[in-house]
C-alpha positions in Angstrom: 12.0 29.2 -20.6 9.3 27.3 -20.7 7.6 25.5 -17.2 8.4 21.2 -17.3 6.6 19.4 -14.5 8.6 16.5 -13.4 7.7 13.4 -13.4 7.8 13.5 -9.3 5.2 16.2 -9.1 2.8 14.3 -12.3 2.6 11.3 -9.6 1.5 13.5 -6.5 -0.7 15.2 -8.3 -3.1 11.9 -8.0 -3.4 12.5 -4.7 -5.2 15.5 -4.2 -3.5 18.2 -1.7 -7.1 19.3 0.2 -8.2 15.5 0.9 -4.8 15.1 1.9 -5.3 17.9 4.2 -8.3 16.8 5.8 -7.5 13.2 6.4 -4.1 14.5 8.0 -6.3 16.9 10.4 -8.8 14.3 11.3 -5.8 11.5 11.8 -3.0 13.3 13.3 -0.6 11.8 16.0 2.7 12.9 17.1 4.4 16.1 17.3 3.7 19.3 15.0 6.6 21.0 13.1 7.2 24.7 12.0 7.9 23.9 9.0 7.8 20.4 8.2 3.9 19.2 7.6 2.7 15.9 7.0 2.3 16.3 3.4 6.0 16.7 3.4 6.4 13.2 5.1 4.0 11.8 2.6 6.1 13.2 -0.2 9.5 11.9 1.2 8.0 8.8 2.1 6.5 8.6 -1.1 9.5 9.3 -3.2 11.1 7.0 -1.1 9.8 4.0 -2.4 9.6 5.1 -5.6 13.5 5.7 -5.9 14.5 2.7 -3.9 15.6 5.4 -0.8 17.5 2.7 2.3 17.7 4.5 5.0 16.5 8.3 6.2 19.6 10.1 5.5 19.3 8.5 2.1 16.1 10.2 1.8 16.6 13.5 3.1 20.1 14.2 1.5 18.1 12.8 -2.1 15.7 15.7 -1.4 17.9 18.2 -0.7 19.5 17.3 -3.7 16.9 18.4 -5.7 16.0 21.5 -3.6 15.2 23.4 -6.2 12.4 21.7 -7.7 10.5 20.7 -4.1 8.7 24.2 -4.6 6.4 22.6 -7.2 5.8 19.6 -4.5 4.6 22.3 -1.8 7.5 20.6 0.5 11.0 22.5 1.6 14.3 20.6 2.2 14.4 18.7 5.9 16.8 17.1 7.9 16.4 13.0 8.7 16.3 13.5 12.3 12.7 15.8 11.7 12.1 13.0 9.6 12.7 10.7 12.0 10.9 12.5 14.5 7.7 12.6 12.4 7.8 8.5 11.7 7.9 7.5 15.3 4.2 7.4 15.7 1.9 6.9 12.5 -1.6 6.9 12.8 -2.4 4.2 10.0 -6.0 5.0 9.5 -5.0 8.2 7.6 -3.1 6.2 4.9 -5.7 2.9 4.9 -8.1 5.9 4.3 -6.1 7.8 1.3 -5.8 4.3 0.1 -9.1 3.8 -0.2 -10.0 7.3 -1.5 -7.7 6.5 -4.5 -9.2 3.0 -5.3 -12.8 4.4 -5.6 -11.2 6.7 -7.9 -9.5 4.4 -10.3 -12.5 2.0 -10.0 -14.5 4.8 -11.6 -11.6 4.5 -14.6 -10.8 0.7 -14.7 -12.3 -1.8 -17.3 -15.5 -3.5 -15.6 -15.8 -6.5 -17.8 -12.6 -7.5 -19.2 -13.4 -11.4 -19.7 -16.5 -13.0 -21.5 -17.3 -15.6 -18.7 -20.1 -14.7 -16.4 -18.3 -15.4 -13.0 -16.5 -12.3 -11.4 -12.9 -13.4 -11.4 -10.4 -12.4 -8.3 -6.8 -13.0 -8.0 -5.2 -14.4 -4.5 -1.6 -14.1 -4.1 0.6 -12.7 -0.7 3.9 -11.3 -0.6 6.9 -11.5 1.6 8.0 -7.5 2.9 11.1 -7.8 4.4 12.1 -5.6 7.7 14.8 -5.3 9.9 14.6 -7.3 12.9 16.6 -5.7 15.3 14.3 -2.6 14.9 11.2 -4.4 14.9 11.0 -7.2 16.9 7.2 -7.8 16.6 8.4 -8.9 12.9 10.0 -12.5 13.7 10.5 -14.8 10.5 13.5 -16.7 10.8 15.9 -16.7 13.4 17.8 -13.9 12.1 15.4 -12.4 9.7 12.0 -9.8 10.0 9.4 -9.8 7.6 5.3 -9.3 7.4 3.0 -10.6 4.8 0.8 -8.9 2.5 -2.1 -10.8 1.2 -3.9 -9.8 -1.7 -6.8 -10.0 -3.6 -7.3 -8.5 -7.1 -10.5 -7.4 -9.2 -9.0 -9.3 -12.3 -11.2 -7.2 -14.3 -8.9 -4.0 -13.2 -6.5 -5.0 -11.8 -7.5 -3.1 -8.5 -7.2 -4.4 -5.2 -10.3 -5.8 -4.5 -9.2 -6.9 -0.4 -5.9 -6.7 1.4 -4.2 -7.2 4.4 -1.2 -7.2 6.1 -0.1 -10.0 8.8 2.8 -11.6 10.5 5.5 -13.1 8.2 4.6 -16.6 9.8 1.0 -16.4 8.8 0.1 -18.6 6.2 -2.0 -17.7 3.3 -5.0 -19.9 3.8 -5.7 -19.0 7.1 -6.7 -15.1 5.3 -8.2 -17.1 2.2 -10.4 -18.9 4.8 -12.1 -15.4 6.1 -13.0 -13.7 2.6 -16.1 -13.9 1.5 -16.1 -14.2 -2.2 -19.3 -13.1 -4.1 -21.5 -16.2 -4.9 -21.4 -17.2 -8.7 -17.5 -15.7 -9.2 -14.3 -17.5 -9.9 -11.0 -17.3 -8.0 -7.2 -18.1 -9.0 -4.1 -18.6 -7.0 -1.4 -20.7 -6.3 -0.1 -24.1 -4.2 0.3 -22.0 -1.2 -3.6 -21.9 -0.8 -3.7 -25.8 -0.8 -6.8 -27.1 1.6 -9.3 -29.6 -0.1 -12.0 -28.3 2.8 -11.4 -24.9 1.3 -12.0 -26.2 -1.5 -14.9 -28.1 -0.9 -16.6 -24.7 0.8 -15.9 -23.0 -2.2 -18.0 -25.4 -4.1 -21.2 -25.5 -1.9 -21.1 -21.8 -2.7 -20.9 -22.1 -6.4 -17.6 -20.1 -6.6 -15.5 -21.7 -9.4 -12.0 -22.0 -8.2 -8.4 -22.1 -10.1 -5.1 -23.5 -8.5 
């Protein structure tokens, strides 16, 4: 019978299991499992968005479902409460630095000079990342509604994520376009939520060709 990858294990397979390693070594906080690593977590959490996973039980009882394929993962089934034991504390510098692992590595693949005009061109947009409130209170929105922001700002020529961040749900876009420093001599695009004719007017002394 002849060996079929699926399409799971294709995906992970970008993210290489020794860098993984390392990062998780150098950034590890919380408690260490017998058999439940945080490759395993990554995985889970991984598949989780993928699949559209809503809550942890939903996650681990998805996995278990499929126990016998997690072999070719290098991850065994768990149980959400070891899942949710391993989430309480997440050092994020070891996933902002997987993050940017990856994006050297498809920069090294991506087109470099997908438009004829000479001016670098970059992409501005943020979106709205919805979260319970009642679990994180930090998150206010609305009166009865979480959320946090993430701004971005794509390399147009790659499509890569050239700067991003992640904010309150109240913080408005213009106060993160105000901070970047765009490269003098490119051109920028975004939307009416980036309104600000002073922003606009710095944009010009520094010859950066703007879109709205």
């Amino acid at each position: 019978m002849p060996h079929c990858r699926t399409v799971l294990s294709q995906i992970v397979r970008i993210f290489p299991r020794h860098e993984f390693q390392a990062l998780a070594n150098k950034h590890y906080a919380g408690q260490k499992f017998r058999s439940f690593s945080r490759w395993t977590q990554f995985v889970a959490l991984l598949t989780a968005q993928l699949t559209g996973r809503d809550s942890l039980r939903d996650i681990a009882e998805n996995m278990s479902a499929q126990a016998g394929k997690l072999y070719h993962l290098g991850i065994k089934p768990f149980g959400r409460s070891t899942l949710a034991r391993a989430n309480e504390i997440q050092p994020h510098q070891r996933y902002e630095a997987l993050f940017q692992r990856l994006r050297v590595r498809c920069q090294g693949l991506a087109p470099t000079k997908r438009f004829k005009s000479k001016e670098k061109p970059y992409l501005l947009d943020a979106s709205m990342i919805d979260l319970t409130l009642s679990l994180l209170p930090w998150a206010k929105y609305r009166k009865s509604r979480g959320a946090e922001k993430l701004h971005i700002g794509l390399d147009a020529d790659g499509y890569l994520p050239a700067f991003v961040d992640l904010t309150e749900g109240q913080e408005h876009e213009i106060n993160m376009a105000r901070e970047l420093e765009l490269p003098k001599d490119s051109s920028v695009v975004f939307d009416r939520g980036y309104t600000d004719y002073a922003w606009y007017q710095e944009l010009c002394e520094e010859d950066i060709c703007f879109v709205t």
